[in-house]
PDB file of N, CA, C and O in Angstrom:
ATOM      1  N   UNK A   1     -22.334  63.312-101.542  1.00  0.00           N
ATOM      2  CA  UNK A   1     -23.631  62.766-101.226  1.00  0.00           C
ATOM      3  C   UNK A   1     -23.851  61.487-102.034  1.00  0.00           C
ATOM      4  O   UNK A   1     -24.239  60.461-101.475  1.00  0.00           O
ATOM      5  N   UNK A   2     -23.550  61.556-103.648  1.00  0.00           N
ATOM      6  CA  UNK A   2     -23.973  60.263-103.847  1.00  0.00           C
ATOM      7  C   UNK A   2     -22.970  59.268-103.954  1.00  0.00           C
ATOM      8  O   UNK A   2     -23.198  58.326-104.712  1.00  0.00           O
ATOM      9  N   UNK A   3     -21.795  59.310-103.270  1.00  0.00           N
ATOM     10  CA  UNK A   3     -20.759  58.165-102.735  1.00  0.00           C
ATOM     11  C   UNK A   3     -21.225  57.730-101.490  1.00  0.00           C
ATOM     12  O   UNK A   3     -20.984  56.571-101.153  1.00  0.00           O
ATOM     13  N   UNK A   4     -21.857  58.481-100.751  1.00  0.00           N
ATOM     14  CA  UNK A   4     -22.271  58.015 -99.129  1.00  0.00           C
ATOM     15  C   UNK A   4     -23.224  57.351 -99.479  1.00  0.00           C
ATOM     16  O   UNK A   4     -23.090  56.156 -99.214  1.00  0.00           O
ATOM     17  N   UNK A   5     -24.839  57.826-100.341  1.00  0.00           N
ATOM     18  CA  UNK A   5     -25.801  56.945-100.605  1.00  0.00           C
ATOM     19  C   UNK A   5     -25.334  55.730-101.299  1.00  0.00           C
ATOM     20  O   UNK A   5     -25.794  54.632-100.987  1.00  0.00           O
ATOM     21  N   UNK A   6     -24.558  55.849-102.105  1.00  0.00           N
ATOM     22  CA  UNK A   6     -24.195  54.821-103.392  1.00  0.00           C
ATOM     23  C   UNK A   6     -23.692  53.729-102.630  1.00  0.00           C
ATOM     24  O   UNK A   6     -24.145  52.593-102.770  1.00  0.00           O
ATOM     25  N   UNK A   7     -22.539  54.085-101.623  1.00  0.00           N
ATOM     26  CA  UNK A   7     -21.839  53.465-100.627  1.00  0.00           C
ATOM     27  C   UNK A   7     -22.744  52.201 -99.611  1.00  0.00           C
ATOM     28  O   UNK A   7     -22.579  50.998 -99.409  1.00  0.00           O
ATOM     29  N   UNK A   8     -23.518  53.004 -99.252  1.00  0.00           N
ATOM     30  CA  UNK A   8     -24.521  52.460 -97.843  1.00  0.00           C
ATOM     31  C   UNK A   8     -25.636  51.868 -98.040  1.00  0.00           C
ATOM     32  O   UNK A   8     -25.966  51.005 -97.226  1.00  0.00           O
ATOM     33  N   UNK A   9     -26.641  52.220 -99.340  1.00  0.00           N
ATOM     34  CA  UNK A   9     -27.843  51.878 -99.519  1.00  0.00           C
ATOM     35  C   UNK A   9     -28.084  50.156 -99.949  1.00  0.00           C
ATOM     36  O   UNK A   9     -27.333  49.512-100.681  1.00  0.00           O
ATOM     37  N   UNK A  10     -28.734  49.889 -99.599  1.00  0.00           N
ATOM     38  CA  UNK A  10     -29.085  48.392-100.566  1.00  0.00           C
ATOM     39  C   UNK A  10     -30.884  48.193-100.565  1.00  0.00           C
ATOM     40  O   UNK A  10     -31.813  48.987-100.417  1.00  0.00           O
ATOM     41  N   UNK A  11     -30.828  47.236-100.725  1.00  0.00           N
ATOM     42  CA  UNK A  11     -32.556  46.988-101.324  1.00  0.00           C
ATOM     43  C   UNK A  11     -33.590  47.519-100.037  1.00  0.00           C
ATOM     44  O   UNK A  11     -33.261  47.284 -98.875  1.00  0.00           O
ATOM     45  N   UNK A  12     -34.699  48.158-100.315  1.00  0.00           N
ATOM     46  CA  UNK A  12     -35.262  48.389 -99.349  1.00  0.00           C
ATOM     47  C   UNK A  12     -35.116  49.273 -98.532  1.00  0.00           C
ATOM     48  O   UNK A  12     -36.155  49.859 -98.232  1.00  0.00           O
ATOM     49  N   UNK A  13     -34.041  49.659 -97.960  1.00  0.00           N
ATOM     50  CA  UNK A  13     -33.828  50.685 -97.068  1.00  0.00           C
ATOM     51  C   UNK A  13     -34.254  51.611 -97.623  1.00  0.00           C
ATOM     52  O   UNK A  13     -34.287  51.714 -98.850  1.00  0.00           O
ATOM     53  N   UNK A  14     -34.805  52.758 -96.532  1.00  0.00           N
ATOM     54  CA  UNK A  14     -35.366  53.820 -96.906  1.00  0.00           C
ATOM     55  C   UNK A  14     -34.178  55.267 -96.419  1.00  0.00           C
ATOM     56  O   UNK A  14     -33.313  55.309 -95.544  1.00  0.00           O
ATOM     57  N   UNK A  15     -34.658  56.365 -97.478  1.00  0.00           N
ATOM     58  CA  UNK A  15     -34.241  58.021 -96.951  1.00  0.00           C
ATOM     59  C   UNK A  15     -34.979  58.619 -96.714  1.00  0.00           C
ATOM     60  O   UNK A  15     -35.768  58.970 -97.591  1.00  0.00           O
ATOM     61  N   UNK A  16     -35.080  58.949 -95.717  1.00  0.00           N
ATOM     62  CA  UNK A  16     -35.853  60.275 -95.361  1.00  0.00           C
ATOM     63  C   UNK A  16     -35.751  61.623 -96.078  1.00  0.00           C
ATOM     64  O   UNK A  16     -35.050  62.223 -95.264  1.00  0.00           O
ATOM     65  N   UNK A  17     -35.961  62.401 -96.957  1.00  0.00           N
ATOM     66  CA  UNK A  17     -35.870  63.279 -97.928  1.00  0.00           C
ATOM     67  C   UNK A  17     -37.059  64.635 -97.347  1.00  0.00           C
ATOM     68  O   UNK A  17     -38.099  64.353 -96.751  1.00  0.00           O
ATOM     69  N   UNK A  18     -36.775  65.603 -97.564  1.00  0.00           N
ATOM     70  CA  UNK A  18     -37.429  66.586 -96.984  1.00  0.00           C
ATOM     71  C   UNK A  18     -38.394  66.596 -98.355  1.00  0.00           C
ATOM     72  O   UNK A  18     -38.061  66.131 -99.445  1.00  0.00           O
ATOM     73  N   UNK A  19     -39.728  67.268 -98.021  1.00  0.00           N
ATOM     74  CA  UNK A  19     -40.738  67.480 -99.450  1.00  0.00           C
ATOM     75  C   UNK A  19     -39.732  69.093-100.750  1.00  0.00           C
ATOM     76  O   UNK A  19     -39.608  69.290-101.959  1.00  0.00           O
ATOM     77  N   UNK A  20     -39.451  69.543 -99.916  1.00  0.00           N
ATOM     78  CA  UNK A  20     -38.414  71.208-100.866  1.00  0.00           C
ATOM     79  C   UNK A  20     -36.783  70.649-100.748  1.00  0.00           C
ATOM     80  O   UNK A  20     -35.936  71.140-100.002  1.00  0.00           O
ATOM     81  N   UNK A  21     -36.591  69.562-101.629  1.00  0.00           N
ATOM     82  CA  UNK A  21     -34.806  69.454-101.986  1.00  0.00           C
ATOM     83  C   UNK A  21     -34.616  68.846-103.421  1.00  0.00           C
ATOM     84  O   UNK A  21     -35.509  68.483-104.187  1.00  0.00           O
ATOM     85  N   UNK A  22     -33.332  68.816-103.608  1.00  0.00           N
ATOM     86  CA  UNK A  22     -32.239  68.517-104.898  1.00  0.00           C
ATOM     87  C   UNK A  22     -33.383  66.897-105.393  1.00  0.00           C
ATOM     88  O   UNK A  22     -33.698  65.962-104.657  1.00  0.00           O
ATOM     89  N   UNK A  23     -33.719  67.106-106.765  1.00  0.00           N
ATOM     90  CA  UNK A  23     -34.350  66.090-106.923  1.00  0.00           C
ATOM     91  C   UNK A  23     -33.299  64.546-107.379  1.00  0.00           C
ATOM     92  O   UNK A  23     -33.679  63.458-107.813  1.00  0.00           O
ATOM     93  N   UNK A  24     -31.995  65.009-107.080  1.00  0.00           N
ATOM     94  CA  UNK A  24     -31.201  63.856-107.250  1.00  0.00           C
ATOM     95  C   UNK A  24     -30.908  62.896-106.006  1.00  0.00           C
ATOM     96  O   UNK A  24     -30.169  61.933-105.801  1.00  0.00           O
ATOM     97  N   UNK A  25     -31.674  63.493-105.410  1.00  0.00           N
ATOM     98  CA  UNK A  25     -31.383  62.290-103.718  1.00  0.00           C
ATOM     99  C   UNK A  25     -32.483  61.144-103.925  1.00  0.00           C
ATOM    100  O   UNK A  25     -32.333  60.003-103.487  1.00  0.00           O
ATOM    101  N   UNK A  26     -33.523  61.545-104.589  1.00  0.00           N
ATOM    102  CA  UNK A  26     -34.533  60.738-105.350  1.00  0.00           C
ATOM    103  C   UNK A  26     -33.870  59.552-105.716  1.00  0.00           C
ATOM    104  O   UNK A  26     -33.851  58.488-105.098  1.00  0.00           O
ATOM    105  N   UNK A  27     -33.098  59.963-107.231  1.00  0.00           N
ATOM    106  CA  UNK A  27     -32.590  59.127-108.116  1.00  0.00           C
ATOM    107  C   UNK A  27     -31.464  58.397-107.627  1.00  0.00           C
ATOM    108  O   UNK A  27     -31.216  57.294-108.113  1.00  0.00           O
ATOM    109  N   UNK A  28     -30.537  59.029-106.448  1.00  0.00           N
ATOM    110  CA  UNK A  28     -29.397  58.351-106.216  1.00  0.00           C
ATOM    111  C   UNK A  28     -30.325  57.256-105.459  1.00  0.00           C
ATOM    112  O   UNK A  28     -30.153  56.101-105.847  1.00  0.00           O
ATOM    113  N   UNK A  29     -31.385  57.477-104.326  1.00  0.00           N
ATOM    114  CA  UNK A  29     -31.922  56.484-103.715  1.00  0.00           C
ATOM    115  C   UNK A  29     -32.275  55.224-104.608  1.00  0.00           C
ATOM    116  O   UNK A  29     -31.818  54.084-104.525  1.00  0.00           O
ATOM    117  N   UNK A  30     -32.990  55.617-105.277  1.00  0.00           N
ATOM    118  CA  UNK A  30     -34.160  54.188-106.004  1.00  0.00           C
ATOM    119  C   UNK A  30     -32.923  53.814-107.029  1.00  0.00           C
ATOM    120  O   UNK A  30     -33.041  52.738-107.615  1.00  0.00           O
ATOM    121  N   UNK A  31     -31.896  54.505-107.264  1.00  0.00           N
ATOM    122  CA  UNK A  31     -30.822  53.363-108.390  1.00  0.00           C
ATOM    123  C   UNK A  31     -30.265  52.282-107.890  1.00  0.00           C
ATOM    124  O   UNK A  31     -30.021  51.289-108.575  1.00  0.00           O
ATOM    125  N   UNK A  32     -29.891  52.429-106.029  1.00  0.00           N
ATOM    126  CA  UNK A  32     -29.804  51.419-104.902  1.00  0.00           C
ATOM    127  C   UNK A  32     -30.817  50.992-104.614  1.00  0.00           C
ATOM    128  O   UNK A  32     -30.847  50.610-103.444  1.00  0.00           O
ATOM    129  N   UNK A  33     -32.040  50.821-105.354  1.00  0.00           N
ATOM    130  CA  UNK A  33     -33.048  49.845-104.715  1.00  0.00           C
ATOM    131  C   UNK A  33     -33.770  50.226-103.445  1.00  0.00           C
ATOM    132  O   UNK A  33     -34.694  49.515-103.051  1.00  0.00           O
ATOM    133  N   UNK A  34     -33.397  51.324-102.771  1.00  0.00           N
ATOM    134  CA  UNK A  34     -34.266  51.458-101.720  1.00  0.00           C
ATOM    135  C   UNK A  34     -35.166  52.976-102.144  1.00  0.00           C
ATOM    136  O   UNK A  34     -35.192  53.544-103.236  1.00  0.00           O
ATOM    137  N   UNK A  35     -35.707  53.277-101.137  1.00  0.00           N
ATOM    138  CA  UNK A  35     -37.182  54.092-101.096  1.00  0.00           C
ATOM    139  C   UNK A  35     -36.903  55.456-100.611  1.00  0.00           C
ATOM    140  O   UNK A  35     -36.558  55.714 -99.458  1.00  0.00           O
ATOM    141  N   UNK A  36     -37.103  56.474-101.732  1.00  0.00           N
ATOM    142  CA  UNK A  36     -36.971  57.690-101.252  1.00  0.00           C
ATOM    143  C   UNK A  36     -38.409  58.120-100.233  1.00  0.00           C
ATOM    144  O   UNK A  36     -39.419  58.132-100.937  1.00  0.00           O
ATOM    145  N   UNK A  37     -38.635  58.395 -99.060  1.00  0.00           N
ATOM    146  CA  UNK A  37     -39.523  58.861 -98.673  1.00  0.00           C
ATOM    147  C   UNK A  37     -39.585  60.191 -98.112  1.00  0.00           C
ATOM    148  O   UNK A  37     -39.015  60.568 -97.089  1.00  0.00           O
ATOM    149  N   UNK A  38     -40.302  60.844 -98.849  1.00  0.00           N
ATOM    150  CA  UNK A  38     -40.635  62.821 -98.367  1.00  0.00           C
ATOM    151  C   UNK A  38     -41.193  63.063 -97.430  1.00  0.00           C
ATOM    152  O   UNK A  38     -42.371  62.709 -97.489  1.00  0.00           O
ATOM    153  N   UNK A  39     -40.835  63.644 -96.301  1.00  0.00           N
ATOM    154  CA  UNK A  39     -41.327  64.033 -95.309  1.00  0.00           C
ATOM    155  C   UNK A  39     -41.335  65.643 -94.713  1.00  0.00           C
ATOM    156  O   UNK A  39     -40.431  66.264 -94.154  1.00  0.00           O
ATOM    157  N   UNK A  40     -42.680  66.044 -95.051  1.00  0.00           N
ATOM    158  CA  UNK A  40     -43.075  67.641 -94.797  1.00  0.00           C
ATOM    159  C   UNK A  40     -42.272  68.555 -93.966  1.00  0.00           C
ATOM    160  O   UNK A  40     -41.773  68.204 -92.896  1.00  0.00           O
ATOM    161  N   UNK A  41     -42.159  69.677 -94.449  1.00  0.00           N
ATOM    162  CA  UNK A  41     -41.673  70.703 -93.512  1.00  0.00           C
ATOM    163  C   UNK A  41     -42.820  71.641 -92.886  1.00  0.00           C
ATOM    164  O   UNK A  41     -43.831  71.772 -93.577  1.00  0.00           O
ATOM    165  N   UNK A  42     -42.780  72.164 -91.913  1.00  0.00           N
ATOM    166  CA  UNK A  42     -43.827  73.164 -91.334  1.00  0.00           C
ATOM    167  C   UNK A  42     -43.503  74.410 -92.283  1.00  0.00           C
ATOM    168  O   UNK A  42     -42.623  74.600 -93.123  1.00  0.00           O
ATOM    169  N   UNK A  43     -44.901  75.427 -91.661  1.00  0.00           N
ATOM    170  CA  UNK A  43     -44.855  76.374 -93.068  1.00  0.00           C
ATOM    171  C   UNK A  43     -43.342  77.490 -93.021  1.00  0.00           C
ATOM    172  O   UNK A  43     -42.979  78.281 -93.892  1.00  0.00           O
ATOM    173  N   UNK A  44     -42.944  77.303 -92.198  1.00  0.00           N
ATOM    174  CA  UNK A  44     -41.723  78.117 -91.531  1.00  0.00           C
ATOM    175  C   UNK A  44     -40.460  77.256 -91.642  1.00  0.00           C
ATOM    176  O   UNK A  44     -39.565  77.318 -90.800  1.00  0.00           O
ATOM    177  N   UNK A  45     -40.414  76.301 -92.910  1.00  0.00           N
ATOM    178  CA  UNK A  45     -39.434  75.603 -93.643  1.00  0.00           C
ATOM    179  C   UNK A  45     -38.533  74.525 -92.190  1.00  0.00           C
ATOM    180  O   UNK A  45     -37.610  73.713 -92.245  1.00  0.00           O
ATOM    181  N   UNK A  46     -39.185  74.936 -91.292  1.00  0.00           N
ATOM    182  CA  UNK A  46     -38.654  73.611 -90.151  1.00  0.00           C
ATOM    183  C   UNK A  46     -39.236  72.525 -89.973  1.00  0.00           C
ATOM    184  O   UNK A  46     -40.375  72.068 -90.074  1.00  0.00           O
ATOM    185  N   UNK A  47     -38.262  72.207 -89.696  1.00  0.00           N
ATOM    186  CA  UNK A  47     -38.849  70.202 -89.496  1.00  0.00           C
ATOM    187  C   UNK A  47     -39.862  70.063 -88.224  1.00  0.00           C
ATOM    188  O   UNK A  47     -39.806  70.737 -87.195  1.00  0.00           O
ATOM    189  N   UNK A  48     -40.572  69.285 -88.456  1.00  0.00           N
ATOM    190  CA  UNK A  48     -41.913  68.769 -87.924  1.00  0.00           C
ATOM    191  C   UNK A  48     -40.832  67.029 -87.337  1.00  0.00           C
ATOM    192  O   UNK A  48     -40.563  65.992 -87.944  1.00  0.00           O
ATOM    193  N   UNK A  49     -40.525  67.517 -85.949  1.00  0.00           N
ATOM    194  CA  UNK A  49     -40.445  66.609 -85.415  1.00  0.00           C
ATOM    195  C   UNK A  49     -41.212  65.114 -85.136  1.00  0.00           C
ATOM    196  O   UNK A  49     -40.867  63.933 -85.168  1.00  0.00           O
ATOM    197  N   UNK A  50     -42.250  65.747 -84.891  1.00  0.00           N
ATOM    198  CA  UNK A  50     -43.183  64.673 -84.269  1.00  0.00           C
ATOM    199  C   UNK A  50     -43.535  63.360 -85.465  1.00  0.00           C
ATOM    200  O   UNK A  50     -43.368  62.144 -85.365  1.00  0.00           O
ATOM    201  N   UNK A  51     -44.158  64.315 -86.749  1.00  0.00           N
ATOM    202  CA  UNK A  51     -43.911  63.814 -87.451  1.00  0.00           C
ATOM    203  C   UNK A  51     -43.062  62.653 -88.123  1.00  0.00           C
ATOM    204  O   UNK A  51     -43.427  61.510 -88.395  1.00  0.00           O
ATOM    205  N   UNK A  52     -41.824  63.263 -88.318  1.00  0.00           N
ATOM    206  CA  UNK A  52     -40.471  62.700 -88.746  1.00  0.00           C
ATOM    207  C   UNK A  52     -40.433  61.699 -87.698  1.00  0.00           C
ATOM    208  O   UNK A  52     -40.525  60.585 -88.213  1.00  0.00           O
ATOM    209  N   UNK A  53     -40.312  61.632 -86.140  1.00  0.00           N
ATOM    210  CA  UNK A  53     -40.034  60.670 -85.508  1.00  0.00           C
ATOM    211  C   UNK A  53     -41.319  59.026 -86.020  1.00  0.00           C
ATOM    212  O   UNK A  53     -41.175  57.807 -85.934  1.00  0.00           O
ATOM    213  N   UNK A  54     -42.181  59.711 -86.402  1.00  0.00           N
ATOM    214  CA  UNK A  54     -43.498  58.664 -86.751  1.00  0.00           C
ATOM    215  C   UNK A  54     -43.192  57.901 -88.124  1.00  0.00           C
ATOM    216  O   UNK A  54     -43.687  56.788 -88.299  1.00  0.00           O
ATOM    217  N   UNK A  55     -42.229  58.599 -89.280  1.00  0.00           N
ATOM    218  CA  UNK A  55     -41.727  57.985 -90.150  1.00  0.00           C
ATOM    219  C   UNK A  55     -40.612  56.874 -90.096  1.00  0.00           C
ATOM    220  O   UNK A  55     -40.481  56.047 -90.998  1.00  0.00           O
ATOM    221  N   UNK A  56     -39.724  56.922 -88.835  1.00  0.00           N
ATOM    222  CA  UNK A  56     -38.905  56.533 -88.980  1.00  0.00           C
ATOM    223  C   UNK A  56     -39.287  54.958 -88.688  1.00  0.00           C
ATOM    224  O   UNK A  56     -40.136  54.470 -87.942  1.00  0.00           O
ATOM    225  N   UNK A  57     -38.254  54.312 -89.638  1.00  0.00           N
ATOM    226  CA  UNK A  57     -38.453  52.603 -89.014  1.00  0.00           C
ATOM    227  C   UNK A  57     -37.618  51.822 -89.072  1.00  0.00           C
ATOM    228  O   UNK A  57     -36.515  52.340 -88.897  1.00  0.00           O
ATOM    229  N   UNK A  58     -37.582  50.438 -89.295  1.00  0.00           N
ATOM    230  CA  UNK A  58     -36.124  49.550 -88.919  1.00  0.00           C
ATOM    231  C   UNK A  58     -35.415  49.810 -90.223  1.00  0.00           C
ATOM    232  O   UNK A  58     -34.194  49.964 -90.274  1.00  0.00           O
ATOM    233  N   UNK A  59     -36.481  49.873 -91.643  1.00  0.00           N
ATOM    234  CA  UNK A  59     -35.232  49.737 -92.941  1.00  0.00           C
ATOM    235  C   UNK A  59     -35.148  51.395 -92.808  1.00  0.00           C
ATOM    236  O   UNK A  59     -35.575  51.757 -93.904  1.00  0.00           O
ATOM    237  N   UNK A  60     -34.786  52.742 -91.956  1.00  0.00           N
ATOM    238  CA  UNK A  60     -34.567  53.451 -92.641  1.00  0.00           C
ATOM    239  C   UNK A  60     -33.165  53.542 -92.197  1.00  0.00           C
ATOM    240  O   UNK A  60     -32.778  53.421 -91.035  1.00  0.00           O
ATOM    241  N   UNK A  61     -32.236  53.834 -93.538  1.00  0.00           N
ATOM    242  CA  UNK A  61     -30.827  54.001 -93.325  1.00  0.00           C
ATOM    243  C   UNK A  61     -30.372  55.290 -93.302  1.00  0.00           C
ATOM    244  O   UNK A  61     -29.187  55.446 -93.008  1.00  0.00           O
ATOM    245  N   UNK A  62     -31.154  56.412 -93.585  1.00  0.00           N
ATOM    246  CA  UNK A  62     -30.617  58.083 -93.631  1.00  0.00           C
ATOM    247  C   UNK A  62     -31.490  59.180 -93.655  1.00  0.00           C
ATOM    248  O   UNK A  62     -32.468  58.859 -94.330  1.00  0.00           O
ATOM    249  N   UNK A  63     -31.624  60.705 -93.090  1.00  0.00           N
ATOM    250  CA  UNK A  63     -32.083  61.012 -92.831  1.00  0.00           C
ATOM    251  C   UNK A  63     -31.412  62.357 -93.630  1.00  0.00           C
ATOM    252  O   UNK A  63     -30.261  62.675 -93.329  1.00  0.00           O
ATOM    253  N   UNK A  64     -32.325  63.321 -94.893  1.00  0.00           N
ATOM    254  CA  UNK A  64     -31.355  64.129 -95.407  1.00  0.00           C
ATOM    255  C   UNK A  64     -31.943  65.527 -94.644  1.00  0.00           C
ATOM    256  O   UNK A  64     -33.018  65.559 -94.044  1.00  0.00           O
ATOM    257  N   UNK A  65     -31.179  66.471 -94.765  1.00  0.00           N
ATOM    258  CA  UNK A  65     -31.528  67.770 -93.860  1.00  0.00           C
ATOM    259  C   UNK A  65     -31.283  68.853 -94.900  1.00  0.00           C
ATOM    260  O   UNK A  65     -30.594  68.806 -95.919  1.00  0.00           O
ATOM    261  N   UNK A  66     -31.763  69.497 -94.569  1.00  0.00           N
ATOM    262  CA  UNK A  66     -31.213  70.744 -96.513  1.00  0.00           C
ATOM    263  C   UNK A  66     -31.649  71.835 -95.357  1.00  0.00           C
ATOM    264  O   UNK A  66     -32.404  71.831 -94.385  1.00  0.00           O
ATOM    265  N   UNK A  67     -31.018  72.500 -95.810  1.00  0.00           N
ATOM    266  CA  UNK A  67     -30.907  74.722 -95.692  1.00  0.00           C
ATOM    267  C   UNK A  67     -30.219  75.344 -96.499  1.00  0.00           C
ATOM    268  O   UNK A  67     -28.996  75.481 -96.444  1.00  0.00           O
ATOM    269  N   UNK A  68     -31.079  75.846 -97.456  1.00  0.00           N
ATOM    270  CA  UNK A  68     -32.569  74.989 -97.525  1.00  0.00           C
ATOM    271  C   UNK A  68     -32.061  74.177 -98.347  1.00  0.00           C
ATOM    272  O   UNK A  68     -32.410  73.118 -97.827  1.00  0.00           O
ATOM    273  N   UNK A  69     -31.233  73.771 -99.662  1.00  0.00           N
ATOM    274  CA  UNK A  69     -31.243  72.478-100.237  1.00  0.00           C
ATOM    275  C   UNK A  69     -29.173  72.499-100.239  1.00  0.00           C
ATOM    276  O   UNK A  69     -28.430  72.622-101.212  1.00  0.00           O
ATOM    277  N   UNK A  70     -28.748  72.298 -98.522  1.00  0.00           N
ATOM    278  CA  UNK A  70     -27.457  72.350 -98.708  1.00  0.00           C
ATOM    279  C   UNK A  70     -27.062  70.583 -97.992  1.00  0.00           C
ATOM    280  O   UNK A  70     -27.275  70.179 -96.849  1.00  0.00           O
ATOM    281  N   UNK A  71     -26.753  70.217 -98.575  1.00  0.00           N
ATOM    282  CA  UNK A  71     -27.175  68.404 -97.936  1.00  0.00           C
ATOM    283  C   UNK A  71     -26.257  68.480 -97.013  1.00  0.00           C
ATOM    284  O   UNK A  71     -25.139  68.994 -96.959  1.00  0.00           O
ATOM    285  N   UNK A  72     -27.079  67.729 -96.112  1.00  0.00           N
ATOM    286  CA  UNK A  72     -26.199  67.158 -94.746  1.00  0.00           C
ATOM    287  C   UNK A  72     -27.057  65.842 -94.062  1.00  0.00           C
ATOM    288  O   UNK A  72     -28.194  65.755 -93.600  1.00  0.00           O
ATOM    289  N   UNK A  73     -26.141  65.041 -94.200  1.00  0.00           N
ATOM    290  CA  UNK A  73     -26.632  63.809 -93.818  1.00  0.00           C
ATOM    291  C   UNK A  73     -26.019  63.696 -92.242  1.00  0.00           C
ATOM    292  O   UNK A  73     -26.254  62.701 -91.557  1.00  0.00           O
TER     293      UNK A  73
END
């Protein structure tokens, strides 16, 4: 995980990060300069589509997925 972020990220770009994961996707993000952003799970630990599609934008470069904190990009 943090060879792929370390690899890919540069200034600005954003991750999509779930609000319940590994608090090092944080740190690998913002050491590349771009923006960890948390985005809620429903109370039944699934992703809130609608949502997530409303976050997404041109700088975001990745999208992390955890079950519950097993990374998969």
């Amino acid at each position: 995980m943090w060879n792929i972020l370390y690899t890919y990220l540069e200034n600005d770009d954003e991750v999509l990060i779930p609000e319940i994961a590994f608090s090092v996707y944080d740190t690998i993000t913002k050491l590349q300069g771009a923006n960890p952003l948390r985005y809620k799970l429903n109370s039944d630990f699934s992703m809130d589509f609608d949502n997530l599609e409303l976050m997404i934008t041109k700088r975001t470069k990745f999208l992390v997925i955890n079950s519950p904190n097993n990374p998969q990009i």
